[in-house]
C-alpha positions in Angstrom: 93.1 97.7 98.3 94.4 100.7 96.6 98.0 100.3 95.9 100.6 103.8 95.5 103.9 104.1 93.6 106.6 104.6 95.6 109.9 106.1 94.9 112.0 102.8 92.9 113.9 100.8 95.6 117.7 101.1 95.8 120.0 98.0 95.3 118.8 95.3 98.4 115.3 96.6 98.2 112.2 95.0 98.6 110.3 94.1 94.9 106.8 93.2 97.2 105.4 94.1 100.3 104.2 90.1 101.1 107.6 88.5 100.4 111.6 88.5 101.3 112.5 89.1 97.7 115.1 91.7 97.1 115.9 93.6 94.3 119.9 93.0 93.3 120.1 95.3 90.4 117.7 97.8 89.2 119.2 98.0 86.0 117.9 101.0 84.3 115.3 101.8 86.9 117.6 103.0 89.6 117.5 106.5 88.2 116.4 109.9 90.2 112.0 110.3 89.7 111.5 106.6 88.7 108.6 105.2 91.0 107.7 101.2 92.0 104.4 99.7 92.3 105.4 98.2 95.7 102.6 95.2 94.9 101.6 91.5 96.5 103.5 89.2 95.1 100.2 86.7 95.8 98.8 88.6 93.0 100.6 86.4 90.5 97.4 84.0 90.7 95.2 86.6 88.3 94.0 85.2 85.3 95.4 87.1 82.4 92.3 87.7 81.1 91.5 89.7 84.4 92.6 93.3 85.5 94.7 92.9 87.9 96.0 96.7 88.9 95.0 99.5 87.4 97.5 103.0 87.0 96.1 106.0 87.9 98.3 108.9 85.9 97.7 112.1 86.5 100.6 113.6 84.4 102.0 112.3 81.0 104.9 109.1 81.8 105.8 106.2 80.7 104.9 102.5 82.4 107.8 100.2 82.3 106.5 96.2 82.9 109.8 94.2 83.8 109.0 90.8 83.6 111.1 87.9 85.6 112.1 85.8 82.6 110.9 85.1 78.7 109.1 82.5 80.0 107.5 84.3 82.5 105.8 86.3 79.3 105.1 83.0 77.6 103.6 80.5 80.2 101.3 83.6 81.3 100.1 84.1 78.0 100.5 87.9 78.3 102.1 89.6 74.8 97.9 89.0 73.3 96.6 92.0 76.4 99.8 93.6 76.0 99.7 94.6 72.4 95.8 94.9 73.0 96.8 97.4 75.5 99.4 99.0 74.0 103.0 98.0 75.1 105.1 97.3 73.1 108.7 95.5 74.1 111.7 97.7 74.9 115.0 96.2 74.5 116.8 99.8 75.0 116.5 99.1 78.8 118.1 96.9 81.0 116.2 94.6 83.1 115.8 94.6 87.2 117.6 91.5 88.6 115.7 90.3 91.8 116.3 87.3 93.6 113.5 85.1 94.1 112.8 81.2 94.5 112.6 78.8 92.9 114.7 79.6 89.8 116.4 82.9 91.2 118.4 85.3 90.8 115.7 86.8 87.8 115.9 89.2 85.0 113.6 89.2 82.2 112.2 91.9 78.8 110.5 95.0 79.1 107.3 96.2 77.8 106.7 100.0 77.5 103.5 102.0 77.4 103.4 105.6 76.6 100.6 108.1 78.1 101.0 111.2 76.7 98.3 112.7 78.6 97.0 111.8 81.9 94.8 108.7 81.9 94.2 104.9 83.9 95.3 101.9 82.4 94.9 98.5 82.9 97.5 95.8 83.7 96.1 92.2 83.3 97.3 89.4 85.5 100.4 87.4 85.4 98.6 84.3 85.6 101.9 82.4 86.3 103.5 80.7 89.4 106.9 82.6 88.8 105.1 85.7 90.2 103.8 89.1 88.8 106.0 91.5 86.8 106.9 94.4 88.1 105.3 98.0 87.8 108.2 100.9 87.0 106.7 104.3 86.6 108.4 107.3 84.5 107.3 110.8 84.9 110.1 112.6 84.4 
């Protein structure tokens, strides 16, 4: 099932098309020409050793991965495929705050991948019960 970036959700929006979770803050992803991998949620069961979603750009931008908590990064064993893929943490933005169950609200780091020409890459599974990270798109 092919999955399209939308425009980012405003404050109250929806992080995932199979749950009730809302987004609270988008922290520095509320701005004009960001786009949201509106995803499933029920994703979060991919191995991280898998591919779970793969970005199609057909201009240069950047792909923001907003993670729900350290831990979230940690228990889904996911810095080894991010490096090998790449991103690289970015503390200059500020998280997405969503709410979520069972250890809501969330907020959590940043990894950043350049493409400076068009090109696919692939995101790996969260492999973790809190739920999959979320997919921020910049082509401004």
């Amino acid at each position: 099932l092919p999955l399209e970036p939308v425009a980012a959700p405003r404050r109250g929006g929806r992080c995932h098309f199979d749950r009730h979770y809302r987004f609270l803050d988008l922290g520095d992803f509320g701005r004009a020409g960001m786009l949201y991998l509106l995803s499933s949620n029920e994703d979060r069961k991919t191995a991280s050793s898998a591919v779970m979603w793969v970005v199609e750009a057909r201009v240069p931008c950047t792909i923001h991965l907003n993670y729900r908590s350290a831990r979230h990064v940690a228990e889904g064993r996911q810095e080894a495929w991010l490096r090998a893929k790449g991103f690289a943490p970015n503390g200059a933005l500020r998280s997405a705050v969503s709410s979520g169950v069972p250890n809501g609200p969330y907020s959590g780091p940043v990894y950043s991948k350049v493409l400076s020409e068009p090109g696919s890459v692939e995101l790996m599974g969260s492999a973790t019960w809190e739920g999959t990270y979320f997919v921020f798109i910049d082509c401004s």
